[in-house]
Every structure is written in C-alpha cells, then in structure tokens.
N, C-alpha and C positions, 0 to 999 in steps of 0.2 A: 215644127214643134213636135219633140218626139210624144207618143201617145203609150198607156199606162196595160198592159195586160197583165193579167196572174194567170199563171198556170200550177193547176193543184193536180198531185198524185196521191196515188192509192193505189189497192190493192183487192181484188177480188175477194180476200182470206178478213176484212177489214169488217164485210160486211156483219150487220147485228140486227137483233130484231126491233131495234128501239127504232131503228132507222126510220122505216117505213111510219111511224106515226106521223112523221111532216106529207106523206105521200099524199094525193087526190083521190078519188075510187078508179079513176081509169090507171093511174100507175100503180095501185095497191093491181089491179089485175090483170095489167102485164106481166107485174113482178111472178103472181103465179100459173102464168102461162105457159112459161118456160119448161122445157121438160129435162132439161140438164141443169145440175144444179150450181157449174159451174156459170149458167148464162145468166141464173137467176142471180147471182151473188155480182156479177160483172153489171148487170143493171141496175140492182139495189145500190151500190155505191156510187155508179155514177150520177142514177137520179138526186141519194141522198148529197154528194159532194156538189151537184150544181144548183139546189139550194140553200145548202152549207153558204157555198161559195158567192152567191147572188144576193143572199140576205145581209153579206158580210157587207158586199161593195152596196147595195140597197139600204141598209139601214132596218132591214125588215126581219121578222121568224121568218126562217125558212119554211113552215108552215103557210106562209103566207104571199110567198112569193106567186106574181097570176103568172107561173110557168104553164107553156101554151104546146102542146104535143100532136096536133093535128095535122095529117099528110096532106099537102098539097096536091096530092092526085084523084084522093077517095074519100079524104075528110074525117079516115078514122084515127082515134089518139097513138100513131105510132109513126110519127114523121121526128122531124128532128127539132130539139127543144127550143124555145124561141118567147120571147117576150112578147107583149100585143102591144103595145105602148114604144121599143125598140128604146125604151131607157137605159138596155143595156144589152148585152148579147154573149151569147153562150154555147160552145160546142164540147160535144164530148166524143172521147172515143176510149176502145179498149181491145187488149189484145193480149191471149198469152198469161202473165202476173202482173198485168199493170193495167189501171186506168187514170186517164189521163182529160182533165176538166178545165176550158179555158174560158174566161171572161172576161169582158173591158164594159167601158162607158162612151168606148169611141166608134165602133163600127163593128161591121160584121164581119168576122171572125171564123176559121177551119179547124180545126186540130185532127191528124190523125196520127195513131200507131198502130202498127204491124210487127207482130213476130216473124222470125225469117222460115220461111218454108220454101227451101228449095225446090218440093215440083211447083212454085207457082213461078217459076220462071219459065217455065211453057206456056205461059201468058204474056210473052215479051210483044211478041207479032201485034196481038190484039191491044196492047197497052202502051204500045213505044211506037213514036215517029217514025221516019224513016232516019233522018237526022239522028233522032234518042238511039236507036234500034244500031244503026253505025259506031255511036259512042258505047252503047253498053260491050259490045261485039271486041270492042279494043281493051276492054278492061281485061287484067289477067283471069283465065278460070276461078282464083282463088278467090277472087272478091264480088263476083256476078253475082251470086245472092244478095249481098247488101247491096250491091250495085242498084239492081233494080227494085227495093223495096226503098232506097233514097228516092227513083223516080217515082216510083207508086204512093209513095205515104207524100209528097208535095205536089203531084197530080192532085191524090182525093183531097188534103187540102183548102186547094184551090177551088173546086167545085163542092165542098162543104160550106165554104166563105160566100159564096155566089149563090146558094141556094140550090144549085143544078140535082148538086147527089151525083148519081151515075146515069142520069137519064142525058146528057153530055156524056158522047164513047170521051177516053182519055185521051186517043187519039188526037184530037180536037185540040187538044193543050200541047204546049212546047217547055219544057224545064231545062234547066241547065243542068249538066253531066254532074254525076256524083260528085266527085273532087272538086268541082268550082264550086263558091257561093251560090247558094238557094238562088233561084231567080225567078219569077216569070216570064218568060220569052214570046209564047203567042196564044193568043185561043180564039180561033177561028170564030169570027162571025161578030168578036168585043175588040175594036184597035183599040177603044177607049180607055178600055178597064185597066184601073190602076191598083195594083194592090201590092204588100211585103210578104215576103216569104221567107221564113226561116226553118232551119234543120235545127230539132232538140235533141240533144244529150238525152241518150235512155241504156245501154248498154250494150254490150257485142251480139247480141241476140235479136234485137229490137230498133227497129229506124221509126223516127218520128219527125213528124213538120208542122207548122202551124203558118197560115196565112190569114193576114189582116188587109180587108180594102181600105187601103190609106195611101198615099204619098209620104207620109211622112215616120221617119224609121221608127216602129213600137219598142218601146224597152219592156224588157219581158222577167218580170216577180217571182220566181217558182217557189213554191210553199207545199209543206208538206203537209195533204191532208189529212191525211192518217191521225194526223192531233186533235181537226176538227170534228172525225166523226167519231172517235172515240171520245170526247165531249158530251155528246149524245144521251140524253139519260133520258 
C-alpha cells in the first residue's frame, strides 16, 4: 500500500520576522546564533516550514507542535528535528536558494539537497565505494559533478532516515549509479534494512533525494511552501 509524503519548498529570501513567533526559546536562539545571515534566514524557514508543514498533517498551530531538537550525542537542542511521540516524522534540509521540508505519518524519513560544488568532488575517495567510485570514473567529465552529488545527496538521505547523520562513513552505504533509478544497494552491518529512495527534481544546479524506511513505494505531494509562510501574520 503506497504511503503519503509532502515535500514542501522554499526559499531562504521567504524568511520574515513573524515567522519566529511559532518558535520555542531554544530555536528562537539558534535562529540568532548564526553569524551569517544567510544561515540564519536557511534556518528560520526551515524551522518555520516544518511546523507550517506538521501542524498541517497534525491538525495542530504550529506553535504548538512538541517539535523535539535534541542531539543524540550531547543532548543539546541542535540535533535533527523529530517528534517524541513519532506520530509523525520530519526532515529538513537546505542548500544554495532552496529549502527543502519533508513529512509523513508513516515512517521515518531523509531529505537532502546540495548545490553542485565542483571542488567537493575531491571527496569522491572518502565518499564512494569502490564499486560507486568505478561507476562515477565512467561517467563523462561533463557530468561528474552531478554525478556525485546524485551519490551524496541519496547516501545522506539514507542515513538522515536511519538516524545515523554522518557518524556512519558513506562508505558504509552502496547507491545505485546516477542514471539508474535511486536505489538502496547495501549498508554495511543493516541486510535487514528496508527502505525507498528517491531522486527530486530541483534544477541543473542542485541534486536532491529523499528516502523513506518502508517496503512499500511512497507517493510523494510537492507543495509549495512559500504560500504557507507568507500566511504568517
């Protein structure tokens, strides 16, 4: 039975200062931690957009949503967002002039996006299998940048959905080559793990992926949220 995601965009430029009234005091204080204003505006939207987006599929103000921000390793509010209750699940990611917020009611869930930076292709070694590391190798010159930001943005993912982050090397994970369908192939140490993975449409500059722990294929909503935070008053 296929399973229900929305994926909401935006926009860094989106951000407003009404936003931050639904905020908590620990994300009213990361929002001004930031020392570029570019980070702060890429946070403020996404914070405001995934309880925009949670209130929607919740029923609830997004004021009110118990969005939960505490790192798994040190316990302080700057892990990745997450429900206590797992009524519903949430990732967000941002890159470049786009953010990008994903939610369901069915499981746990990755999204990432990357803008394309050719010198981070000098991170193929550390990031690509040996297998990935062969197939990016065969791609023409002209497409190796997206090449390997299609492997990187459905690696992180992967380990966004799992909980891992990057404390799992990428290494660890096996993706199918650019040009074939998104896949899962392996991740060392999980035969069990089941999950979907898909490549989003974001534009020539930008590779993005989202993966859902499910067996069963997610149909995926994209909604523009730019409507909902400009609602905002």
């Amino acid at each position: 039975m296929p399973i229900e995601c929305s994926v909401y965009w935006a926009r860094p430029g989106d951000a407003r200062p009404e936003h931050r009234r639904m905020f908590t005091g620990a994300e009213l204080a990361r929002a001004t931690a930031y020392r570029r204003a570019i980070d702060t505006a890429r946070f403020v939207v996404g914070c405001a957009l995934s309880r925009l987006a949670l209130g929607e599929l919740l029923s609830l103000p997004p004021g009110d949503v118990p969005l939960l921000r505490d790192c798994a390793d040190c316990g302080q509010p700057h892990g990745r967002p997450r429900l206590a209750d797992d009524s519903a699940h949430v990732s967000v990611s941002h890159s470049g002039e786009h953010v990008v917020v994903a939610v369901t009611r069915a499981a746990p869930l990755g999204v990432d996006i990357e803008q394309h930076k050719p010198q981070s292709v000098d991170l193929a070694e550390a990031v690509l299998t040996e297998t990935e590391q062969a197939g990016f190798s065969a791609l023409p010159k002209t497409e190796r940048v997206a090449g390997f930001f299609r492997y990187w943005t459905r690696k992180e993912a992967v380990l966004k959905a799992t909980g891992d982050g990057l404390r799992v090397p990428m290494t660890a994970i096996e993706v199918s080559a650019p040009h074939s369908p998104a896949a899962l192939l392996r991740f060392d140490g999980r035969p069990t793990l089941r999950l979907r993975l898909a490549d989003l449409s974001v534009d020539a500059e930008h590779s993005a992926a989202i993966a859902v722990e499910t067996t069963d294929p997610p149909t995926m909503t994209h909604v523009d949220g730019r409507v909902l935070l400009a609602a905002v008053s």
